[in-house]
Every structure is written in C-alpha cells, then in structure tokens.
BALOBA-1460 file (C-alpha; in Angstrom, 3 decimals):
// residues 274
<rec num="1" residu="x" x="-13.027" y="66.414" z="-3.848"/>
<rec num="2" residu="x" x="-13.868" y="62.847" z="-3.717"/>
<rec num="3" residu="x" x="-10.476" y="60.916" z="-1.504"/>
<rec num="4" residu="x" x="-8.483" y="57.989" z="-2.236"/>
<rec num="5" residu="x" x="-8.461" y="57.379" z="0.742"/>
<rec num="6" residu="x" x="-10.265" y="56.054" z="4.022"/>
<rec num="7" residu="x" x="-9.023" y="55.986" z="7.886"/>
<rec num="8" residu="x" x="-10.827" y="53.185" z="9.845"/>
<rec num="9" residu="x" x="-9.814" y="51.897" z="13.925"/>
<rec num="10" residu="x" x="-10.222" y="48.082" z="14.982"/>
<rec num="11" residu="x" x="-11.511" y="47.513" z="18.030"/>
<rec num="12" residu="x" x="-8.438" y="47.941" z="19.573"/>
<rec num="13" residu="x" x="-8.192" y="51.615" z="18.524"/>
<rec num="14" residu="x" x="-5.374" y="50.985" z="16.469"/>
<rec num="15" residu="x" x="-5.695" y="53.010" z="12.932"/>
<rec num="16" residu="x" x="-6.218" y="51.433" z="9.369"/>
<rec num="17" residu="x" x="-5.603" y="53.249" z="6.486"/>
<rec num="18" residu="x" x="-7.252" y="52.324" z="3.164"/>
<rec num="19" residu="x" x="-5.871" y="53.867" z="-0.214"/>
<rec num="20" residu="x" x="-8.083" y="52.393" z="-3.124"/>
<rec num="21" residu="x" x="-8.911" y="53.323" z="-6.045"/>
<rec num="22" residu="x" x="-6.450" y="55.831" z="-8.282"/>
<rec num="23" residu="x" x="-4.601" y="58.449" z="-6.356"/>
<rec num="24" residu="x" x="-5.204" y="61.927" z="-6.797"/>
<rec num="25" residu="x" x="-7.842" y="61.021" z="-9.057"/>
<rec num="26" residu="x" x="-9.026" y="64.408" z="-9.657"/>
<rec num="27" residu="x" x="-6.090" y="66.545" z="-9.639"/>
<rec num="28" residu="x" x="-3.764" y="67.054" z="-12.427"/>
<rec num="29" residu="x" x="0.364" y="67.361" z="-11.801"/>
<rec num="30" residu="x" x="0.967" y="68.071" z="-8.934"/>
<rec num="31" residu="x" x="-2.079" y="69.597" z="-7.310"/>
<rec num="32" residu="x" x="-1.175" y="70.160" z="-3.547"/>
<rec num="33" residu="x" x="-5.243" y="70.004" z="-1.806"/>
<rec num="34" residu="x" x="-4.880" y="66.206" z="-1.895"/>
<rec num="35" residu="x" x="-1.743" y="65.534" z="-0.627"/>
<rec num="36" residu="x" x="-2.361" y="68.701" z="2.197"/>
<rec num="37" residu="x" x="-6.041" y="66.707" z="3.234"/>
<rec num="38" residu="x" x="-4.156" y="63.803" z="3.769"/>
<rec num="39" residu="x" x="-1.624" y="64.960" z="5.957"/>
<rec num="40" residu="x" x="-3.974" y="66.644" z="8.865"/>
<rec num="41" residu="x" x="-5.563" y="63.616" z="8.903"/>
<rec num="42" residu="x" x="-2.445" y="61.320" z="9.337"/>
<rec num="43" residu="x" x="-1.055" y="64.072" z="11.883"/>
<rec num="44" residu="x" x="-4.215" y="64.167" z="14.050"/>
<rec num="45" residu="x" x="-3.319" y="61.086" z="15.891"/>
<rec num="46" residu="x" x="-0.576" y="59.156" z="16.752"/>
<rec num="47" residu="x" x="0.644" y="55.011" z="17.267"/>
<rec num="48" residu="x" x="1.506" y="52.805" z="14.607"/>
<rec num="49" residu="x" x="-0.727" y="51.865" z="11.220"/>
<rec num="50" residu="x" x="-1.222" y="49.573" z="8.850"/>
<rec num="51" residu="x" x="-1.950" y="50.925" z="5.860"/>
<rec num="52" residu="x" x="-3.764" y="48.656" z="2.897"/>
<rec num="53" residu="x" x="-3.193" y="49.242" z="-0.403"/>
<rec num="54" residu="x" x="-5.542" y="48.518" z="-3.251"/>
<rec num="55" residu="x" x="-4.539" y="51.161" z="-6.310"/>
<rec num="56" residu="x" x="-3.628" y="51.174" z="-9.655"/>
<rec num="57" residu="x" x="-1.546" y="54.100" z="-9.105"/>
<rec num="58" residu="x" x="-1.879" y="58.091" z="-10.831"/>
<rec num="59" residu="x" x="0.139" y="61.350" z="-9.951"/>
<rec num="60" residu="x" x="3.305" y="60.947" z="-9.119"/>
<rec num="61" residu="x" x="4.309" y="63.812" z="-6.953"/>
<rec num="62" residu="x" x="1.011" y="63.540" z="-4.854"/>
<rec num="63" residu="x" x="2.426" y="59.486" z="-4.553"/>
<rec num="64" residu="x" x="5.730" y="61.137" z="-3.574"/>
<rec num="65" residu="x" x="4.521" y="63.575" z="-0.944"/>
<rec num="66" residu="x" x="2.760" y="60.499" z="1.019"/>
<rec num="67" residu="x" x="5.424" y="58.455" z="0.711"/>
<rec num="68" residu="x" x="7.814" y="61.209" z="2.226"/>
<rec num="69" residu="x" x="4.919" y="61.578" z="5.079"/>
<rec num="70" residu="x" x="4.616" y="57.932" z="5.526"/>
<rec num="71" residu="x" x="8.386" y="57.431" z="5.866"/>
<rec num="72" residu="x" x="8.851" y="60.271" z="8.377"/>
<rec num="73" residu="x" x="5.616" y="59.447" z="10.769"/>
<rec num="74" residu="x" x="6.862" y="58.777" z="14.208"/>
<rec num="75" residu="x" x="5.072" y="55.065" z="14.652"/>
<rec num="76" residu="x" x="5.743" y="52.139" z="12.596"/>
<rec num="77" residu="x" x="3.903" y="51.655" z="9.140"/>
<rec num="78" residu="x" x="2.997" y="48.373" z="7.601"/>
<rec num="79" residu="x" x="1.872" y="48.246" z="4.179"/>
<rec num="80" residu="x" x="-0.274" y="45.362" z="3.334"/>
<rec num="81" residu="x" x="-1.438" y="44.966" z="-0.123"/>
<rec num="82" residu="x" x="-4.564" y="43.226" z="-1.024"/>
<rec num="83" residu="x" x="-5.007" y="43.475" z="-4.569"/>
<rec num="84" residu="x" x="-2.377" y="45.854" z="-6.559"/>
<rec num="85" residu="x" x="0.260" y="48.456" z="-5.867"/>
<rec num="86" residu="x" x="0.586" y="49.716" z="-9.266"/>
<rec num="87" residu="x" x="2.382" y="52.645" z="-11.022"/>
<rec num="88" residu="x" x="2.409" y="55.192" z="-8.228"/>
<rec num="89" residu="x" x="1.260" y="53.305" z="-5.881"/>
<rec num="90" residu="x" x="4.231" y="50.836" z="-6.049"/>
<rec num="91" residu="x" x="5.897" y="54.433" z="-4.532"/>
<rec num="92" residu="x" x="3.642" y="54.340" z="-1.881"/>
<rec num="93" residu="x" x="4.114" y="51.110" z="-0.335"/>
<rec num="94" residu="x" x="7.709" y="51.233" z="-0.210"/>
<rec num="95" residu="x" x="7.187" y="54.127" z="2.546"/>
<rec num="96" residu="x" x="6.638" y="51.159" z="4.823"/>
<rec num="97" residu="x" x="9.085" y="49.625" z="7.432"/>
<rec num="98" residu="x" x="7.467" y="46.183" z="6.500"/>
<rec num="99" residu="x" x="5.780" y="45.655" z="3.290"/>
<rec num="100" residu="x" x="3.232" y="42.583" z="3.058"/>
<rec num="101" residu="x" x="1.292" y="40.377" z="0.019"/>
<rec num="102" residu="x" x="-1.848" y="39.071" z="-0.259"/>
<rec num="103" residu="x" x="-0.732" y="35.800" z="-2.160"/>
<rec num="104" residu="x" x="-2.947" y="36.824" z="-5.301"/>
<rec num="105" residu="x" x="-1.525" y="40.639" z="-5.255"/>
<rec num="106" residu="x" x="0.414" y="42.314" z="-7.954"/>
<rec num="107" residu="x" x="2.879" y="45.325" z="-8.115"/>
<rec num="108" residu="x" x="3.740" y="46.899" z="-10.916"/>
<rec num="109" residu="x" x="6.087" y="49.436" z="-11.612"/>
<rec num="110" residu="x" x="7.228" y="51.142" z="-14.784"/>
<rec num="111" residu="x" x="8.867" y="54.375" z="-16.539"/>
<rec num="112" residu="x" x="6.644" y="57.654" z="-16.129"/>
<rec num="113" residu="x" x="4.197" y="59.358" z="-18.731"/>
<rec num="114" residu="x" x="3.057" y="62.649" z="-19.443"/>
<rec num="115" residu="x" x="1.419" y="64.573" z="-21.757"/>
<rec num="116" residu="x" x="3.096" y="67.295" z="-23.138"/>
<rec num="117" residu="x" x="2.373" y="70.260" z="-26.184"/>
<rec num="118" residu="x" x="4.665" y="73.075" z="-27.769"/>
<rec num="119" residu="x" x="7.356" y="72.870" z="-29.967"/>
<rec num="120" residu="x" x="10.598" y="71.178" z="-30.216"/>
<rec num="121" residu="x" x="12.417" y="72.594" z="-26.748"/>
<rec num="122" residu="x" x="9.085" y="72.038" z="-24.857"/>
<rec num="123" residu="x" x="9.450" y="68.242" z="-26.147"/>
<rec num="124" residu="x" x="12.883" y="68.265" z="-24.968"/>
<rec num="125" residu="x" x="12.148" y="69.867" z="-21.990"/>
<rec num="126" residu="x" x="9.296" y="66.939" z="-21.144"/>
<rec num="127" residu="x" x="12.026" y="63.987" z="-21.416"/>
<rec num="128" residu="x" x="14.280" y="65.911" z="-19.129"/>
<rec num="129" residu="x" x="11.597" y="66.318" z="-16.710"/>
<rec num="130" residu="x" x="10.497" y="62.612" z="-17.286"/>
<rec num="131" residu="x" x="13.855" y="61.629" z="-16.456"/>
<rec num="132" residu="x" x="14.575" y="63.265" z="-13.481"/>
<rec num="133" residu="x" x="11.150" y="61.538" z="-12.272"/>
<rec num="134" residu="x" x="12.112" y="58.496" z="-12.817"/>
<rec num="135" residu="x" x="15.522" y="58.823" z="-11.266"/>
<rec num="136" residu="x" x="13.075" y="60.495" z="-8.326"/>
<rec num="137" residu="x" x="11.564" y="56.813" z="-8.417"/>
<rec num="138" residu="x" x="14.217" y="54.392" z="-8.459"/>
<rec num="139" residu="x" x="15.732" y="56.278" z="-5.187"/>
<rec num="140" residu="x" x="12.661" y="54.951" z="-3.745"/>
<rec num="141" residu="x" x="13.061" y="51.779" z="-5.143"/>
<rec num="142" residu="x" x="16.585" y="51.749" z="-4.204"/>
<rec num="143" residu="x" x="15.968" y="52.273" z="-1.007"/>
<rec num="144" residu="x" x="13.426" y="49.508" z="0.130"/>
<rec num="145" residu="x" x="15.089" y="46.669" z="-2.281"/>
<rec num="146" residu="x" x="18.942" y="47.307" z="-1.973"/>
<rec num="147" residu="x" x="18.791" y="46.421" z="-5.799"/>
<rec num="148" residu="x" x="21.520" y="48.308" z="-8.006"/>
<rec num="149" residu="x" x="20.573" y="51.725" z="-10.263"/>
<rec num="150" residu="x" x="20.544" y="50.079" z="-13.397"/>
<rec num="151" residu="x" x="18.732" y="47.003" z="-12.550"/>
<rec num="152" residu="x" x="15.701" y="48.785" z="-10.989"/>
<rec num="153" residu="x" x="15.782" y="50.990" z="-14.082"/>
<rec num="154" residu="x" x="15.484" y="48.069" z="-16.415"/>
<rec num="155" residu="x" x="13.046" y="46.828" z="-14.826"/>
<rec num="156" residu="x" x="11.006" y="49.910" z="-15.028"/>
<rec num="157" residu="x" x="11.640" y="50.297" z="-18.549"/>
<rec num="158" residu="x" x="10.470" y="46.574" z="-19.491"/>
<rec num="159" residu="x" x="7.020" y="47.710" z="-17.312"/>
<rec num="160" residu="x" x="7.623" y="44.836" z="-14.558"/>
<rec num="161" residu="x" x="4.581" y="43.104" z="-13.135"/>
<rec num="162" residu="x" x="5.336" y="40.835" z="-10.028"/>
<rec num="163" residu="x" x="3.205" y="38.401" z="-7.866"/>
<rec num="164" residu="x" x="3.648" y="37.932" z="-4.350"/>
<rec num="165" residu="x" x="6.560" y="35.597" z="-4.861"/>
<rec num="166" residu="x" x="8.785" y="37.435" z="-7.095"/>
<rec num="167" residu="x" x="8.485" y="40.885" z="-5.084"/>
<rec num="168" residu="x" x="9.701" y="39.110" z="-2.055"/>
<rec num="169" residu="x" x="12.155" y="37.685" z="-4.297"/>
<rec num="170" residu="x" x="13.818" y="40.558" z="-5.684"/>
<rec num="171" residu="x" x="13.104" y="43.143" z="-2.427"/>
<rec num="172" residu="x" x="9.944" y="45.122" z="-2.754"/>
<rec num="173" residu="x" x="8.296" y="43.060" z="0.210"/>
<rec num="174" residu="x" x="8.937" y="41.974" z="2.668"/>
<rec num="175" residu="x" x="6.427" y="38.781" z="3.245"/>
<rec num="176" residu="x" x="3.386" y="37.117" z="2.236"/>
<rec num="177" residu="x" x="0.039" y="37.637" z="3.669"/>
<rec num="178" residu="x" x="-1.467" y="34.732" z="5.489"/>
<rec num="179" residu="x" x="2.462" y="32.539" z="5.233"/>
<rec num="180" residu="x" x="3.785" y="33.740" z="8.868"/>
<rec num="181" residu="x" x="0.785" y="32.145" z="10.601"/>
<rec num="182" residu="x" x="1.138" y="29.349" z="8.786"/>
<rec num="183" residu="x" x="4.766" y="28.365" z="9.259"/>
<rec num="184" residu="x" x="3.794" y="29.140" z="13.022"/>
<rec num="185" residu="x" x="1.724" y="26.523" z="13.242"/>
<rec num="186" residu="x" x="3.940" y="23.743" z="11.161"/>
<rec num="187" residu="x" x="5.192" y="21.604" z="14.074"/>
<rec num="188" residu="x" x="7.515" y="20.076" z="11.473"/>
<rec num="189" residu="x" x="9.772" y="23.336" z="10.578"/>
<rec num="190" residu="x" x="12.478" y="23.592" z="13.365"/>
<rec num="191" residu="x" x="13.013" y="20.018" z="12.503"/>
<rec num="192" residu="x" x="13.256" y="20.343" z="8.784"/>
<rec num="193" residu="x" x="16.138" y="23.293" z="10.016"/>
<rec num="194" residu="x" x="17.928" y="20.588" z="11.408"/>
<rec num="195" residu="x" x="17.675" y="18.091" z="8.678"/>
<rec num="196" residu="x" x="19.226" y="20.465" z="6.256"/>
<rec num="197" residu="x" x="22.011" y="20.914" z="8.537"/>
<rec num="198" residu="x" x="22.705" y="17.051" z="8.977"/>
<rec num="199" residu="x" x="22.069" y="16.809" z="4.930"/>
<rec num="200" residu="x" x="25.042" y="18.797" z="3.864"/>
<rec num="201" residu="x" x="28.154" y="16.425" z="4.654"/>
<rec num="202" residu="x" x="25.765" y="13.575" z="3.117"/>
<rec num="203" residu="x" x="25.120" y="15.625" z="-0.230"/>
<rec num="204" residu="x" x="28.972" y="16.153" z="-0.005"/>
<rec num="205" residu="x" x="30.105" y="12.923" z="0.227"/>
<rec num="206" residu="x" x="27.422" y="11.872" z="-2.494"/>
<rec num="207" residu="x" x="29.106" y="14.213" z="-4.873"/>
<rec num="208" residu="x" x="32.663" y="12.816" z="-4.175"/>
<rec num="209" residu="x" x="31.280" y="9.041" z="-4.405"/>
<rec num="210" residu="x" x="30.197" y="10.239" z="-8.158"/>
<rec num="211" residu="x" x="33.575" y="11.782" z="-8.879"/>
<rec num="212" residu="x" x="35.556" y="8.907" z="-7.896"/>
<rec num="213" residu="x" x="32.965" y="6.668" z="-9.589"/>
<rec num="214" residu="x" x="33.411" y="8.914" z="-12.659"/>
<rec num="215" residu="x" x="36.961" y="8.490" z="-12.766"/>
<rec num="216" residu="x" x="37.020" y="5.047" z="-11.848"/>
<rec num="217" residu="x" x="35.094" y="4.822" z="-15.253"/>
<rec num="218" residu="x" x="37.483" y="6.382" z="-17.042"/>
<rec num="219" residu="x" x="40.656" y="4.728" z="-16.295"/>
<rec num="220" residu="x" x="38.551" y="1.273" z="-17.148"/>
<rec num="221" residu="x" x="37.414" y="2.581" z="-20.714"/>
<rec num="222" residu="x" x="41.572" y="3.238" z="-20.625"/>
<rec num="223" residu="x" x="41.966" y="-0.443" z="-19.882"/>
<rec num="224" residu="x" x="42.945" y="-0.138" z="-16.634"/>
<rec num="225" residu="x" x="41.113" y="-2.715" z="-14.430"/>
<rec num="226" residu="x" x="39.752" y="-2.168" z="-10.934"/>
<rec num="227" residu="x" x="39.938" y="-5.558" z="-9.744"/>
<rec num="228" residu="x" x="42.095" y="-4.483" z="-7.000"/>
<rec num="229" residu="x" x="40.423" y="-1.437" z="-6.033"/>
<rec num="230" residu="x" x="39.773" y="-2.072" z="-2.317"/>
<rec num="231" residu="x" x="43.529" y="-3.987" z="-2.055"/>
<rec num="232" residu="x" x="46.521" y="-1.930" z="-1.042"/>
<rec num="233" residu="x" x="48.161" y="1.085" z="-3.339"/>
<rec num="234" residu="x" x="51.227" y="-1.239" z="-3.857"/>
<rec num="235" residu="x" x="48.824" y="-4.052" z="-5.475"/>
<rec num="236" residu="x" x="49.830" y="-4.623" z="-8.786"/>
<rec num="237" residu="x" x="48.227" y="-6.062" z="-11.672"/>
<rec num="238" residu="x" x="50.141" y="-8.855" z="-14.149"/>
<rec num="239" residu="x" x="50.351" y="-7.647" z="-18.027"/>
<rec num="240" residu="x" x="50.492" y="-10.375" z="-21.193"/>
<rec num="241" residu="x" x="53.925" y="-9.149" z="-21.750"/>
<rec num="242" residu="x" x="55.280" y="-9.743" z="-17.346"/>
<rec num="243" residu="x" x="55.290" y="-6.549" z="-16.922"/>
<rec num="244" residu="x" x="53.557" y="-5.164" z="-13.683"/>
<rec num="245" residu="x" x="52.776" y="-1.786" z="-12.959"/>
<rec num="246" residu="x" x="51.064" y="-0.936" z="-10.296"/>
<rec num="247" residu="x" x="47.168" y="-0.127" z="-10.130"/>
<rec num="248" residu="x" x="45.731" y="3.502" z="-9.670"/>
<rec num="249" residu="x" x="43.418" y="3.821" z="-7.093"/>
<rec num="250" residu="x" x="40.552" y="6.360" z="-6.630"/>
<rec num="251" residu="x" x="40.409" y="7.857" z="-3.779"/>
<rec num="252" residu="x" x="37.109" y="9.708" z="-2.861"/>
<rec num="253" residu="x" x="38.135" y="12.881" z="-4.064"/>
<rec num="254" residu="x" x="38.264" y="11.771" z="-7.599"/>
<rec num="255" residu="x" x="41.971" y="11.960" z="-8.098"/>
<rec num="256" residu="x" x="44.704" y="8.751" z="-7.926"/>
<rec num="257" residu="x" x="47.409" y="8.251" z="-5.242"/>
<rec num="258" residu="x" x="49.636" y="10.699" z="-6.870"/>
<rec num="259" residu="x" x="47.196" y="13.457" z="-7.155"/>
<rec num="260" residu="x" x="46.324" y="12.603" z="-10.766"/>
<rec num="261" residu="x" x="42.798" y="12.730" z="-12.034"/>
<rec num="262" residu="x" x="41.533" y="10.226" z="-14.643"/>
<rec num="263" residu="x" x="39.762" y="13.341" z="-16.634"/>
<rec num="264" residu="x" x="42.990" y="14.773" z="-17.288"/>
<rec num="265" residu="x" x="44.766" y="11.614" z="-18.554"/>
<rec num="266" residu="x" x="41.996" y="10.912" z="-21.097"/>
<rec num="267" residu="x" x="41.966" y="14.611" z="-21.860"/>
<rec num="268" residu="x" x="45.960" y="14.231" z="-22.608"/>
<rec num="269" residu="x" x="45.436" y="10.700" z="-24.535"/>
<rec num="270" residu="x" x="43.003" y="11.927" z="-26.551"/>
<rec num="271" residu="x" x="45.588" y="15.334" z="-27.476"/>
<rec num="272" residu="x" x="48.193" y="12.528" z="-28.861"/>
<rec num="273" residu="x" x="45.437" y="10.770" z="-30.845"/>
<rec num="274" residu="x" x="44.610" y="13.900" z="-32.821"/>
C-alpha cells in the first residue's frame, strides 16, 4: 500500500512528519491497515514533532484515528501547513498543541459525503450516519477554536475556505509561518506597545472635543451665540427685547452646565414644530 505519509529527522535528530497527498488514498471507509502502519511508526520513537501538512483530505475515520494518536502522543506536536489542510485533513491538524500557516496556505473544511445504495431506510440510514460524522467533526473543531456548535456547523455547511489570516482569525491556528521571526527582529514593536497605550486618553479626549464641538453647533443653528464661550457660566448675553438670559456653555463632555445636551433640545424643538 502506497503511504500518505513520510517520517524524516533534521540534523538534530528531531522527527518530521510529512502527510501529503490524500489520506488513506487506497482504502475505502474505514479500512484499519493504514491507520495501524502509522501508529508503529509514530510509537517507535519518542520527543516532540512537527508534523507538515500538505493534503487535500479523504477518509474520515482513518483522519480521526491519527488525530486521536496525535492528540494523545506524549511529546508536543506542531502542525505546520505548507500548502492545504483540506476536508479531512483540516481534522488532522487540529491534533496539534500549536497549529502554524504558511502565508499562502488554505484550510478548508466542509459537511461529509458518502456514497450510499439500497432503498429508502438505507438512504435514511446514510444521513443519520452522515450526521453523527459531522457532529464527530465539529467536536474537533470545537475543541481547537473555542467557536460555538452552531457556528462551526455553518461554516461547514457553506464549505469554508480560509487563508492564513482568517484561520488565525476565527481559531483554527494558531500563527503564521515566517511572522514570529519577523516581529522578532522589528526593533520598533515594544515601542509601538507603548504608543498605543499613551494614544488612548488622546483618542478620548479627541472624541469629547467633537461632541462638545457638535453641540456647540447646535445650540448656534438654535440662535444661541457662543461669543462668550470661554467667559464665566454666569456671562450673559443682551436680547433686542433687554432681556438677558444667561449663555449655555459646553463643557467637554458634550452636555451644558445643567447637564443638558444640545441634541436633545433640538430633538424636543423639532417635536413642537411637527
């Protein structure tokens, strides 16, 4: 039988595991040779791996048995995909304790197929069986991404393709390939850290500046002036007729000395004028 599947060491000693190409290409449901192969040859040695992942998926309980085997090896797996992590292969690399992304790499992940024959039952029979594998799924899904039942099951059933971006995004990795080295090096990121923590009072007081300003605007289109803006709250204005009442002033929170805001008083004026 031709494997899916390739061990190679670095020069450190330290074992790589290639899966490539579909899995359990030759086998049809649930053939167990595959799946046995692969475990003596996981099992004959121990440390952490890394194992790359290049498939476009294919049976789905031989992609559940090396996930289970995956999760429950004693050292620690990294999945790295290169290329794609389709199908049942999206099952695969979720069996790792960090899952990376080559920037151009795609996962995919959708609802299960079969083929089935018979009569009516026997079609009725496939859908339950289709279900229950897909509810098999999403607990693997679940799992790694923390997303809720019916989201990851959506998902599925709209066939979801993601880049490297988007499965960082919503949970089913971890990282990108190639982006951790890179940030290492940028001598410019602690201090970018520290700029967004001195930015947020200034964005703060930005937005209060425009609400006052706002409401400022308002009470002039009312034909109240703001000649005396910056003079003290008992500074009052002269009317044509003598009369003198006394000028609101905005403070920066948008609202006038007795806690009224000018988008409220237009809203109210404009109620009467209906």
């Amino acid at each position: 039988m031709k494997k899916f599947w390739n061990w190679l060491r670095n020069s450190e000693g330290e074992r790589t595991l290639r899966l490539e190409g579909p899995i359990d290409e030759d086998s049809v449901w649930g053939d167990e040779i595959t799946p046995k192969a692969f475990r003596a040859e996981l099992e004959e040695d121990t440390g952490d791996i890394t194992v790359w992942i290049c498939s476009p998926g294919g049976n789905v309980f031989a992609a559940a048995e090396i996930y289970t085997m995956l999760r429950e090896y004693p050292g620690t797996v990294t999945v790295k995909i290169d290329s794609i992590a389709a199908s049942a292969a999206s099952v695969v690399a979720m069996a790792g304790d960090r899952v990376l992304m080559s920037p151009t790499g795609m996962l995919m992940i959708h609802d299960p197929s079969t083929i089935a024959m018979g009569n009516s039952e026997d079609m009725r029979k496939a859908i339950d069986v289709l279900n229950e594998v897909k509810e098999s799924i999403i607990n693997a899904y679940m799992a790694k991404t923390k997303l809720s039942h019916a989201r990851i099951a959506n998902l599925m059933s709209n066939e979801t393709w993601m880049n490297a971006k988007k499965a960082v995004e919503l949970g089913f990795a971890d990282g990108i390939l190639f982006e951790d080295a890179d940030s290492d090096d940028d001598p410019d990121e602690e201090e970018d850290t520290d700029e967004d923590d001195d930015e947020k009072p200034l964005r703060m007081e930005a937005q209060l500046y425009s609400t006052r300003r706002m409401g400022q605007a308002i009470l002039n289109r009312l034909g109240v002036s703001d000649q005396v803006q910056q003079k003290p709250a008992d500074t009052t204005l002269e009317k044509p007729d003598g009369g003198v009442p006394p000028q609101p002033t905005i403070g920066m929170d948008g609202t006038t000395e007795d806690g009224s805001v000018p988008y409220l008083i237009l809203q109210k004026q404009l109620e009467c004028l209906r």
